[in-house]
Every structure is written in C-alpha cells, then in structure tokens.
C-alpha positions, 0 to 999 in steps of 0.5 A, a space after each residue: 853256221 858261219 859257212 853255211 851262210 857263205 855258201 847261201 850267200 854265194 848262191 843267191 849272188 850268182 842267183 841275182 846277177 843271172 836273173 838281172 841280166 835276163 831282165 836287162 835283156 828284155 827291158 835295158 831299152 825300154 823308156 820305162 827300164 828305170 821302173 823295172 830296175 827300181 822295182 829290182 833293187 827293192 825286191 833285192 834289199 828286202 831278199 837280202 834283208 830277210 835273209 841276213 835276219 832269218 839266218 842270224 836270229 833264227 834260233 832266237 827269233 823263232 821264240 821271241 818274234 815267230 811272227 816277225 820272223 815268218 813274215 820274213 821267211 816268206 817274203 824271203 821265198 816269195 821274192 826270192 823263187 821267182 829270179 831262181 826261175 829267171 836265172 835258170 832260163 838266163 843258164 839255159 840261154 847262155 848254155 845255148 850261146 855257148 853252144 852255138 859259139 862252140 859250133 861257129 868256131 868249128 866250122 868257121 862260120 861268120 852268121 852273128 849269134 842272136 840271144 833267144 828272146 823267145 826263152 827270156 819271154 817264157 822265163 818271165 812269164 814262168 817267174 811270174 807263175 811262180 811269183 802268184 803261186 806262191 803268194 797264193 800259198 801264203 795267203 789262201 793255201 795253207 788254209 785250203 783244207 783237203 779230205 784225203 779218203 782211202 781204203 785200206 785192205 787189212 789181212 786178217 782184220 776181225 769181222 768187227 773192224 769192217 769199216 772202222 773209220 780212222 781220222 788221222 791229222 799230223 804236224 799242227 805245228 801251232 807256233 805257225 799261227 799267230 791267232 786263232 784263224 777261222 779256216 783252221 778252227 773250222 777244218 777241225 769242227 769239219 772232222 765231226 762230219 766225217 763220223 770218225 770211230 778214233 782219232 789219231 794225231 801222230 805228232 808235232 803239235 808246236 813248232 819250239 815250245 809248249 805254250 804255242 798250244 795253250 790257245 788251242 786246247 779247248 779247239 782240240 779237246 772239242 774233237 771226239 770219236 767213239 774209241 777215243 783220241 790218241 796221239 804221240 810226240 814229234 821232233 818238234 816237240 821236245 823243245 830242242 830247237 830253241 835257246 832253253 836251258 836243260 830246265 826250261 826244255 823239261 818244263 817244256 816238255 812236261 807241259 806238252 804232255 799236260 796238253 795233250 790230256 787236256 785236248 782228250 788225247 791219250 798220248 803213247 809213249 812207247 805203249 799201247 792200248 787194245 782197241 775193242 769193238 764188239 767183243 773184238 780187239 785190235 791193237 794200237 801202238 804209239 812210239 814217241 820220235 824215231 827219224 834219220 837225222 833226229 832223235 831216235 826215242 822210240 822203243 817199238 820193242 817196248 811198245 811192242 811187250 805183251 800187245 799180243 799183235 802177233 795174234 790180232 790186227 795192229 796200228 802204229 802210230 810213228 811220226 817220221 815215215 823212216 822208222 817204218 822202213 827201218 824197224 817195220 817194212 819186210 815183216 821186221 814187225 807183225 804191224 799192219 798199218 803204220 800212220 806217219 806225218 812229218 814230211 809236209 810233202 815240203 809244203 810243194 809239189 803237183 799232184 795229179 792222180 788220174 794222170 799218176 803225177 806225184 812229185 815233190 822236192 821231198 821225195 829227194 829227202 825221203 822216199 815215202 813223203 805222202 799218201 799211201 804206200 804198201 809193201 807185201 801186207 804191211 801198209 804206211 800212210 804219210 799224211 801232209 800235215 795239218 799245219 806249216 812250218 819254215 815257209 808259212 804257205 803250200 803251194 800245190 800241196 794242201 794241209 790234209 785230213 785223212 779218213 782211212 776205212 778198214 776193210 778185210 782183205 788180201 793186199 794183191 
C-alpha cells in the first residue's frame, strides 16, 4: 500500500508541475495571475487532501464514513482530471520544443523557437470541457437513467418463448447512495412500464455490507414480472472489502441473502430453475462470483446438473463477463445467452452507435465491457449497471436498464 501510494504520489507530482506551467505560460503576465494562482493552490491542497485521506482511510472509511469518503473521491476526480488534461498538452508542447530544438541544432539554424500558444489555448479549453463533464456526471449523471432495448435471436427457442421480455439490472451498489434519491426510486418503478415477463439482477446489490440495502427493500420488493424475480451475488457482496472479523462477514453474508428474499428475488447459487410458459420450458441458471482477479465461487457444473440444457434453451446469469469467456464461449457449455454486470463501462466513455463509436477505459481491462456481444450462437450481454461505485458520478456512460426480447432465429 505504502508503494502504491509513492508511486500515485509521484504521479500527481509531476501531473501538477506540468499543468502549472502551462497555466503559467498562459497567464504569469497577466494583472490578475495571483487570482489564477490562488485558484491553483487551493485546487492543489484539496487534491492533495483527498488523496492522502482516500487512500490511508479507504478500508475503514468506506464503512464508517462512506458519505464523507465519496465526497472526497470525487472531488479528488473532478479537480484532479482536469490538470491531467493540462499537463498532457504542457508534454505535447515541450515534445515539440524539443523537437524543433533537436532540428535547429542539426541544421544550425538561429530563428528563436516560439512556445505554441495556440496548444496552451486548446489545453485549456479541453481542461475546461473535461472539468464540466465530470461535475455534470456527479451531479446529474449518475441518475440520467437509459433504457438499453435488444433483440436477441435464440436458436432453437421454443414457440412460447417468442417475445419473452427479460429486464436485467446490475450493480446497484446501495452503499453509494447516502438516502433514498428520487431519480433512482423512480427509475425502478419506470421498469413496470417496460411489461417485463422476468427480472434479472445479476449481482452487486452493496458496495461492503449487508446493511446498505435495508433501506431499499420495500423499493425492490415493489418489482414484479410474471415469471418472477431472480438474482445472484457479485464480488462486493461478500463483505470482503471492509475491516470485518470472520464473524461479521458471515453474518454479512447471511444477511445479504435474507434481503434478497425479502426484495422477492430468487437468489441462485450455483442452481437453477426451469422457467415454463405455455407448456414449454427454458432453463435459468444463476452462478454465484467467478472473475479474474476475484473469487471464483461459481460452479456452473453444479448449476449445470440435471438443468437438461442440452435439450432446451438456457440463460446464465454470471456477474463478471470473464466467466463467460472462460467456462461458456466456443461451445465450452450448451447456454444461449449469459447476462453479466460488473464492469460499469468504468462509469466513462463515448458511445456513439450510428457512427459505430464504443470506447471506454475498460475495454484495457476487459474485453467484453458493455452491451451486447455474440460468438457463434452463444450470446452475452454486459449491462453498465444501475448504480456507482469509487467515483460517485458517469461521464458519457449512463446507469442502464436492459429490456432484452427473445425472438427465434439463426444467429448469421
């Protein structure tokens, strides 16, 4: 941890000293450079002071004051960002000086090399950008709720299933929210209008313990959909990430399942049910945490034992999208559609479909990050989750609720 913090320590050093000198460039001969210069100081201890506390109280904090401690994260990231963006155009102009410097001592010129205004000026103004993005994505963003809609072609899908609306919602991460807030109570009564026939959860209901959900239950248990409600865990609810004795992560973990059942969830842990409509059945799996670099509880063969989906149509509910690609992809198991969360989409990126633009910092992490994706006749879908965690804000990356419809088909 110790080594960790040097090395961020460092960073953000060098990250200051390279955007203050673009500022000072742009303003040292100004009259009003001590306003801008007062302005930096403060923006300066406060990154400083969040950053110190964030990461010497973060595994305490984040049970004891997680209120206190998000404020600080995200002023850490909404000051912070904003001189990443400056230094990296104070690098991209000394990248040209030295460049230009490189070329005069070659060919022993003596024209003077100017320092490129015209690149302090974008830099500011794209440090600006960025400063209202993400401050937006603190205030309003991480409450402007998207319906994600999708077909999902199933081969061999039973007659009855044609048209089978499936809601999924991910990572609620309760903790996050220090009340009740109206837009989040109200995206969850919008899912009635979306007529589900099941709802799915797959996983991270808190961000460290139980309790963060007490509040929520008469929320969830107001969900409903004709084939029921179904769920499972993710990494963060096993109560690993907080300061609990074996005992208290037990009662942690026994409590998180109690809650599941009183929201009307049917929690799946390493099982399944059959799923019957008409006459005709499809079978639902629900696996409990499987991730690279995390714990790695699932047992799909368990869930897997007497399900029958070699003979009938098969959802999987998987929280981390890695499971898939290990256990499921490239016909390792007869499932048609998994349904994963965890990644968040990092809570930023740009996404622009008509133009075919997806990116985000988490596809450096993971592959498959968000939305749909499809490998011979197998599906997965990564919804961006319904809630956040870490920085408390979205920036170009809005929580989702996900209406998937089954149709018959051939996937080409």
């Amino acid at each position: 941890m110790i080594l960790a913090l040097l090395i961020l320590s460092s960073i953000l050093c060098v990250v200051e000293w390279m955007s203050f000198r673009l500022l000072a460039r742009k303003f040292g001969d100004s009259v009003n450079w001590w306003i801008w210069k007062r302005t930096w100081l403060t923006g300066t201890a406060v990154i400083w002071a969040a950053f110190i506390v964030n990461g010497l109280m973060w595994p305490t904090w984040r049970v004891t004051h997680p209120s206190l401690l998000s404020f600080l994260s995200v002023t850490f990231f909404v000051v912070f960002l904003p001189k990443l963006v400056l230094a990296a155009f104070q690098l991209t102009d000394d990248l040209r000086y030295l460049t230009q410097a490189g070329v005069k001592g070659l060919t022993g010129s003596l024209r003077p090399i100017s320092r490129s205004s015209f690149i302090s000026t974008i830099g500011l103004g794209a440090a600006g950008v960025t400063f209202a993005s993400f401050l937006h994505g603190v205030i309003w963003g991480k409450y402007n709720y998207r319906v994600e809609r999708m077909k999902v072609p199933i081969s061999g899908l039973p007659s009855a299933f044609e048209g089978l609306r499936i809601v999924q919602i991910s990572d609620a991460h309760l903790g996050s929210f220090s009340d009740l807030p109206t837009p989040v109570l109200d995206a969850l009564e919008s899912i009635a209008a979306l007529n589900p026939d099941i709802i799915l959860f797959t996983g991270d209901l808190v961000n460290t313990e139980a309790s963060e959900a007490e509040p929520w239950i008469d929320s969830f248990s107001r969900l409903s959909a004709p084939l029921g409600k179904f769920s499972i865990l993710g990494n963060h609810d096993y109560a690993d990430y907080g300061p609990f004795t074996p005992e208290e992560r037990e009662a942690s973990r026994k409590r998180i399942r109690e809650i599941h059942d009183e929201m009307g969830f049917h929690l799946l842990l390493n099982e399944h049910v059959h799923i019957e409509r008409n006459g005709e059945k499809m079978a639902l799996l629900g696996v409990e945490n499987w991730g690279r670099g995390f714990h790695k509880k699932a047992d799909l063969k368990k869930a897997m034992a007497g399900s029958e989906v070699e003979s009938m149509s098969a959802i999987l509910m998987s929280h981390d999208p890695t499971h898939w690609e290990e256990e499921v992809m490239d016909g390792k198991a007869s499932i048609e559609l998994t349904l994963s969360g965890h990644t968040h989409g990092l809570q930023f990126g740009i996404e622009i479909p008509w133009l075919g633009v997806k990116w985000s910092p988490s596809q450096w992490r993971y592959k498959r990050w968000g939305g749909l994706y499809t490998e011979s006749n197998q599906h997965l879908h990564v919804n961006r989750g319904f809630g956040v965690l870490g920085f408390h804000g979205r920036v170009g990356m809005p929580p989702e609720i996900t209406l998937l419809e089954l149709e018959q088909g051939q996937v080409v």
